[in-house]
C-alpha positions in Angstrom: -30.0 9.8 -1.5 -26.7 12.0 -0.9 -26.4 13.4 2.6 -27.7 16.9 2.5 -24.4 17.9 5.1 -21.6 16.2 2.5 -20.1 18.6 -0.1 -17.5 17.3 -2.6 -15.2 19.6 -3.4 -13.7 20.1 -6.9 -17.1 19.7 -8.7 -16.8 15.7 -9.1 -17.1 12.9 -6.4 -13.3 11.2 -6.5 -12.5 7.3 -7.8 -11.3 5.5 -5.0 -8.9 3.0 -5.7 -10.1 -0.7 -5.8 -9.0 -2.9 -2.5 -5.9 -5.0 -2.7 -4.2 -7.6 -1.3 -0.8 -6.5 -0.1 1.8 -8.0 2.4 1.3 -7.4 5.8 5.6 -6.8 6.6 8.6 -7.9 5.1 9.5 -11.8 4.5 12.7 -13.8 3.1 12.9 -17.2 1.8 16.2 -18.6 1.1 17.1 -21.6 -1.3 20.4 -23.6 -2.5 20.5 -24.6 -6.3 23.3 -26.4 -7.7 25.6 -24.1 -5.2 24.0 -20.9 -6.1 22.4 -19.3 -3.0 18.8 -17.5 -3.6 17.7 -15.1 -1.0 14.2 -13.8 -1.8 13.0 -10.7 0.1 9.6 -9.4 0.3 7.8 -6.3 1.4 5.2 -4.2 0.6 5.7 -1.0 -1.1 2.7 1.9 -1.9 5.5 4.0 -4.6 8.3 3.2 -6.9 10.7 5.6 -4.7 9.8 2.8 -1.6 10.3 -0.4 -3.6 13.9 1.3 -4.9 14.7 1.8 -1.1 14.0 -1.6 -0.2 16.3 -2.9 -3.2 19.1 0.0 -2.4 19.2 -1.1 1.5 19.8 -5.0 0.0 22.4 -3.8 -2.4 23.9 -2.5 0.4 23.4 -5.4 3.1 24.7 -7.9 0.4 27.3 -6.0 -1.5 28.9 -9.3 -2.2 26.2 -10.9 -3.6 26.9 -11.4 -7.7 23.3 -10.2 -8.7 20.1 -8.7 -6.9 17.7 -8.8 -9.3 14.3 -7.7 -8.8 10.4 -6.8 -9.8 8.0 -4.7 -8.1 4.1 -4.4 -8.6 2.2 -1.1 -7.0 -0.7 -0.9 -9.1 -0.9 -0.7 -13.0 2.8 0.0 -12.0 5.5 -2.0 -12.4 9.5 -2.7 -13.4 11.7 -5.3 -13.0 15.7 -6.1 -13.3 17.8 -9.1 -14.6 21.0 -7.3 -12.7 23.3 -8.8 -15.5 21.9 -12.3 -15.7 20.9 -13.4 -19.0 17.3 -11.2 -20.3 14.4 -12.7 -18.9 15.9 -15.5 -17.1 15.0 -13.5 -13.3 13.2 -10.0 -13.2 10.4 -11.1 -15.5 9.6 -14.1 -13.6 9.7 -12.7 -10.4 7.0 -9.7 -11.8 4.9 -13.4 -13.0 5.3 -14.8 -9.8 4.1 -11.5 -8.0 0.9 -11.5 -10.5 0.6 -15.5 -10.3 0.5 -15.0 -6.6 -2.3 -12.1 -6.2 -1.0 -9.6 -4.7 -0.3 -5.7 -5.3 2.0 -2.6 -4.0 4.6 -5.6 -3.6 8.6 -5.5 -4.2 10.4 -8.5 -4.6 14.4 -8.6 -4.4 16.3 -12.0 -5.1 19.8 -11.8 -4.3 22.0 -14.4 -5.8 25.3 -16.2 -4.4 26.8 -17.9 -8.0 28.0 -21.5 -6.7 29.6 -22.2 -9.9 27.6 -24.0 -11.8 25.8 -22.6 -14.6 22.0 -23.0 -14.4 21.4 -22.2 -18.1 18.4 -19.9 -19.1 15.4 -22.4 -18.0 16.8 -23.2 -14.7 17.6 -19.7 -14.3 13.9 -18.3 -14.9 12.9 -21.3 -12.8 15.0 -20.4 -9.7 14.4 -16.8 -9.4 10.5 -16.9 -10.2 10.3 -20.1 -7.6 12.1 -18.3 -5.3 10.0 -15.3 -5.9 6.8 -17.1 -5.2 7.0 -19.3 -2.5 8.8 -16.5 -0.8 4.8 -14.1 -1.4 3.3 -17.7 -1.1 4.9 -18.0 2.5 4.4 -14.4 3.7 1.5 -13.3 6.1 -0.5 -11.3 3.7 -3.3 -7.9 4.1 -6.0 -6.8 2.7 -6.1 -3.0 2.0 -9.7 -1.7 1.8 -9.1 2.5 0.4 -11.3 4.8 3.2 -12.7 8.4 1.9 -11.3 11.2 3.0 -13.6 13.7 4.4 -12.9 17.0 6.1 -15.5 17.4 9.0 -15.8 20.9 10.6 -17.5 21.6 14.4 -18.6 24.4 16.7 -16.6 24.3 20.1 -20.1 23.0 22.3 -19.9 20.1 19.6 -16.7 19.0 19.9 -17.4 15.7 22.2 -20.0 15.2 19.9 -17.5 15.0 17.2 -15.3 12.5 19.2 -18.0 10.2 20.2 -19.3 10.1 16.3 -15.5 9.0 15.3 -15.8 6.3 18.1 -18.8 4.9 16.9 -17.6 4.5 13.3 -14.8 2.8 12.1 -13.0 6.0 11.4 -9.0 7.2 11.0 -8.5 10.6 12.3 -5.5 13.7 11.8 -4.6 16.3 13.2 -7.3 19.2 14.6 -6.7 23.0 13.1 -8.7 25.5 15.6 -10.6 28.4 13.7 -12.2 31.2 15.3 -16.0 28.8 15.4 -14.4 25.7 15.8 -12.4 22.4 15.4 -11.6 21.1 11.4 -10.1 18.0 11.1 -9.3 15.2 8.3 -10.8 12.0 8.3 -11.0 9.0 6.9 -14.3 6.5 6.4 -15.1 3.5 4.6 -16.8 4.6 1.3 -19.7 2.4 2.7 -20.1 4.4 5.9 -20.2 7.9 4.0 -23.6 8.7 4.5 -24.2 7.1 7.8 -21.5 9.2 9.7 -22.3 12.2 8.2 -25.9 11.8 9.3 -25.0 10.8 12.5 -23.1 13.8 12.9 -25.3 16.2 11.2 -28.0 15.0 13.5 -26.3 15.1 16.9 -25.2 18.4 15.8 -28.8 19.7 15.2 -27.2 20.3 11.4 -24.4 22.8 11.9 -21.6 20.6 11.4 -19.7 20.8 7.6 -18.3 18.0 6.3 -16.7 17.6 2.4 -15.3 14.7 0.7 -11.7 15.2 -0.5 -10.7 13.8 -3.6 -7.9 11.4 -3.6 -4.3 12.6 -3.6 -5.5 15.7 -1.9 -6.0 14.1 1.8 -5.0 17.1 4.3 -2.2 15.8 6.1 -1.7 12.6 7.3 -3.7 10.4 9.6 -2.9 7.8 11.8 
């Protein structure tokens, strides 16, 4: 049974996103083949504009490198890059290696020294996805459980109320906004603890806190 205190606003309850298992920081692995260096480079990435960052600040790091080729995964999202090697001898394996490997909202970057010997188009596919995986297979990985936003609105004499309810849950918090009654503030809950918080609050609040689910991509403000 819904929480009597929890409104949803825009009419429907919002889709959170499924959990994922992401990286939990950036990680190379480096390999020689017949001469040719392979640098692999790892690192989460939650939108295309952050996984085209990561592969810009490379471009830039290794401007001598003959190709930086690349694939990134952030959801149903995703794109990859041969950089000039033959098609689908690098970007495409890496993206197989990122799915092969199990994880999501992940950028992969292999930068390649040539050595001088030509790797033809099997070894080719076989050095950048191998690189490509056993760099993700190596790196210390995270899983990413999406919280519900919620804003939650108290009366001043309820305020340390408020705070003690947020310590007792597993909760992520933002920034307060005063009104002429009280504190507002955004926060995040796992979808699981909804109902229990809110009737925790609404409780120690003898019912005259507010509280409203926010639908996703409308969080206000950040949290941290």
């Amino acid at each position: 049974m819904t929480d009597p205190l929890l409104a949803v606003t825009d009419s429907a309850p919002p889709a959170l996103p499924a959990p994922f298992t992401t990286l939990a920081g950036p990680h190379r692995f480096d390999t020689v083949i017949d001469n040719s260096e392979f640098l692999a480079f790892a690192d989460r990435a939650d939108a295309p504009a952050q996984a085209l960052a990561q592969l810009a600040a490379l471009r830039e790091r290794y401007a001598d490198a003959t190709h930086h080729c690349w694939a990134y995964k952030i959801g149903a999202a995703y794109r990859f890059s041969d950089d000039g090697e033959p098609g689908g001898t690098a970007g495409a394996p890496m993206l197989r290696a990122i799915e092969g490997q199990g994880v999501d909202h992940v950028m992969v970057v292999v930068v390649r020294f040539y050595g001088g010997v030509k790797l033809g188009t099997g070894g080719l596919a076989r050095a950048y996805g191998g690189s490509a995986a056993e760099c993700l297979r190596t790196a210390p990985r995270l899983r990413v459980r999406p919280r519900q936003p919620l804003r939650v609105g108290v009366g001043f004499e309820h305020l340390s109320t408020l705070y003690q309810q947020l310590g007792a849950f597993d909760t992520l918090r933002g920034k307060e906004e005063y009104t002429a009654s009280g504190v507002s503030l955004p926060v995040q809950v796992f979808p699981e603890d909804v109902e229990a918080f809110t009737a925790a609050l609404r409780d120690a609040t003898r019912g005259t806190a507010t509280a409203e689910v926010v639908k996703t991509g409308h969080e206000p403000g950040p949290l941290s």
